[in-house]
C-alpha positions, 0 to 999 in steps of 0.5 A, a space after each residue: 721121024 715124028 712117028 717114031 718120036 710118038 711110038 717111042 714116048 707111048 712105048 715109055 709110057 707103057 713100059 712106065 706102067 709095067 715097071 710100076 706092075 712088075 716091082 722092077 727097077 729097069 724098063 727096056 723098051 725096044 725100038 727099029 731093028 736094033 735101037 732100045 732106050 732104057 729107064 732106070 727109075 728107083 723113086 716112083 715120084 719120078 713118074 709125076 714128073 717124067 709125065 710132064 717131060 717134054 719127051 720129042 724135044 729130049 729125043 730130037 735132040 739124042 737123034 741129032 747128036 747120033 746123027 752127027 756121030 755117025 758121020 765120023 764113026 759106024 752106029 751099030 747099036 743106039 741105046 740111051 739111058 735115062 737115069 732118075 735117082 742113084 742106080 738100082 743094084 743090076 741084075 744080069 741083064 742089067 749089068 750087060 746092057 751097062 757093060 756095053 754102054 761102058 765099052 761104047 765110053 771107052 771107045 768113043 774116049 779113045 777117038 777123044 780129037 774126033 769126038 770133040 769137034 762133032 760133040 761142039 758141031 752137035 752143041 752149036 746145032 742144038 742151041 741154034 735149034 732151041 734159041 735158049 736166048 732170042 728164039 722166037 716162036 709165032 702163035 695165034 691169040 683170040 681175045 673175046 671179052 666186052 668192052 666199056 668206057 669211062 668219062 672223067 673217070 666215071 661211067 657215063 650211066 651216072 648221069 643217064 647219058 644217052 651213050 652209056 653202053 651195055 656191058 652184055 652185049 658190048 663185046 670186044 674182039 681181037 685176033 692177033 699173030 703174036 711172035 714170043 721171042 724168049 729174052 731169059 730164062 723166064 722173060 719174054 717179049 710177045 709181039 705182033 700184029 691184028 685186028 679188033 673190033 669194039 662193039 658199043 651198045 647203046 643202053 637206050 635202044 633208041 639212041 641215034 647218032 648225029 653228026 654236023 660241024 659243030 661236032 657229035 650229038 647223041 639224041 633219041 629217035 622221035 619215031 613211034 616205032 618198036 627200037 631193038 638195038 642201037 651201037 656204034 662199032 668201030 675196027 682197028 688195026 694193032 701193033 703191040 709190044 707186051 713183056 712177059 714173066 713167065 715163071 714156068 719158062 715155057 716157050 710157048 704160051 699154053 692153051 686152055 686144053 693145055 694142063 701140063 702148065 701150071 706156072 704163072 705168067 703176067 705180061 704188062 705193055 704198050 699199044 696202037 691202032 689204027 681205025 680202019 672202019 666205024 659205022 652205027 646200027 639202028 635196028 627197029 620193027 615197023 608195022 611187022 617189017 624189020 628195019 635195019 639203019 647203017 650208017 658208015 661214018 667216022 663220027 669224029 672218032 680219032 684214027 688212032 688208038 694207044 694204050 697199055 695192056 695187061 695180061 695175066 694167068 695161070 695153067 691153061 687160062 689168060 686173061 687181058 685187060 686194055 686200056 685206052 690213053 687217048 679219047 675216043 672221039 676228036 678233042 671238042 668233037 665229042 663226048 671225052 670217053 677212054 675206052 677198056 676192054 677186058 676178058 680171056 685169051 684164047 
């Protein structure tokens, strides 16, 4: 059936361009052995539009009304007319293919009792099929931006701590299955579940990371060795909660290859993760030799994360930006720092 869904929306198309060649007001366009569809169009803006038709959602549905017809009454012809503006004046051939749809009106009027209930069973399946109120559609999300902190609102670089982080460098990571479960007619509720991982790089290569029972401390690395990287990364598990405005009304969010979306949508919402690892890396050369320390610690980080998030776009392109609300590290245990990050969704 898809098959014949593509061949059928390139032989619209085509029969489109013809139309557009040969000044004419009707396009008939033939499929199978005895189905043809036909387009009337008299104003050629239409075209801009019918290019952004969702054309296999409209044909599925015409396929599932013929189907539920067919049961009660034999189908020897199938032909659908999709009509833009006012009506052209008919030529002959027009006027035949108008007169049988005419008579196929008359015809299925006169089995009205019949009709009726097979047109409801029909209904009834395609706004269970389409969800128009709490259908929910599943989808992917990749989100790679960077990551920072802030401490009593300021960056740590003010004062030259030891833990201020690198934005180039500092990535943040995410990948979600995220379930999109339409409310109205443009408000959504994007939920789901995944997994993220903050990357802090030390702007000070030499940065070490001592931990004892008093709490953090951040010193420098008092060997004479050549320091190349120094960051504490940190992987969650999250759950989050977004509500969406989406003013296009699609039911799905579009991708960047996507350019048939031109709405903008915007999407502010809640949080929580839970730390599933932490570990520290120390990277400096020796003498020629590479040497790598890690260290696998939860360095006092607190096991939860909760925050707010906020997503933003338009075409193809999402943006995010997330929040932290509770400290990073343990209350008394080290530095109070609320991390952010922020960047596109794939």
């Amino acid at each position: 059936m898809i098959r014949r869904i593509i061949s059928l929306a390139l032989g619209i198309t085509f029969g489109i361009a013809a139309q557009g060649q040969q000044k004419s007001d009707t396009v008939i366009v033939s499929l199978a052995k005895t189905s043809k569809v036909i387009f009337t169009i008299q104003d050629r803006s239409d075209l801009e539009i019918l290019k952004h038709y969702n054309f296999q959602e409209l044909f599925q549905d015409i396929l599932l009304k013929v189907e539920s017809r067919s049961k009660t009454e034999p189908v020897d012809t199938t032909s659908v007319a999709v009509v833009t503006t006012e009506p052209a004046p008919s030529t002959p051939e027009e006027t035949k293919e108008e007169d049988w749809s005419s008579q196929r009106s008359e015809e299925h009027s006169n089995n009205d009792n019949d009709n009726d209930k097979d047109d409801d069973d029909w209904q009834q399946k395609v706004e269970h099929r389409r969800g128009r109120i709490g259908r929910t559609w599943q989808s992917f999300n990749f989100d790679l931006g960077t990551n920072n902190y802030l401490e009593n609102g300021k960056f740590p670089d003010n004062n030259n701590a030891l833990y201020s982080v690198r934005p180039w460098g500092s990535w943040y990571v995410g990948a979600s299955s995220i379930q999109r479960t339409r409310v109205g007619r443009n408000f959504f509720l994007e939920w789901g579940i995944g997994l993220s991982w903050y990357n802090f790089k030390f702007q000070n290569d030499a940065t070490m990371i001592v931990k004892d029972d008093a709490g953090l401390q951040f010193v420098e690395d008092p060997r004479n060795v050549n320091h190349e990287k120094s960051k504490l990364t940190a992987n969650y598990i999250n759950a989050s909660f977004i509500p969406v405005w989406d003013f296009g009304g699609h039911n799905r969010k579009p991708r960047m290859w996507d350019g048939y979306n031109s709405s903008f949508r915007i999407g502010f919402g809640p949080y929580i993760g839970y730390r599933l690892m932490s570990r520290s890396k120390l990277v400096y050369s020796e003498g020629g030799d590479r040497e790598k320390e890690k260290v696998k610690d939860s360095f006092y980080l607190n096991n939860f994360r909760y925050g707010m998030r906020l997503q933003l776009g338009f075409r193809g392109t999402d943006l995010f930006f997330n929040y932290d609300i509770n400290e990073l590290f343990v209350s008394n245990r080290g530095p109070r720092l609320n991390a952010f990050s922020f960047g596109v969704i794939f």
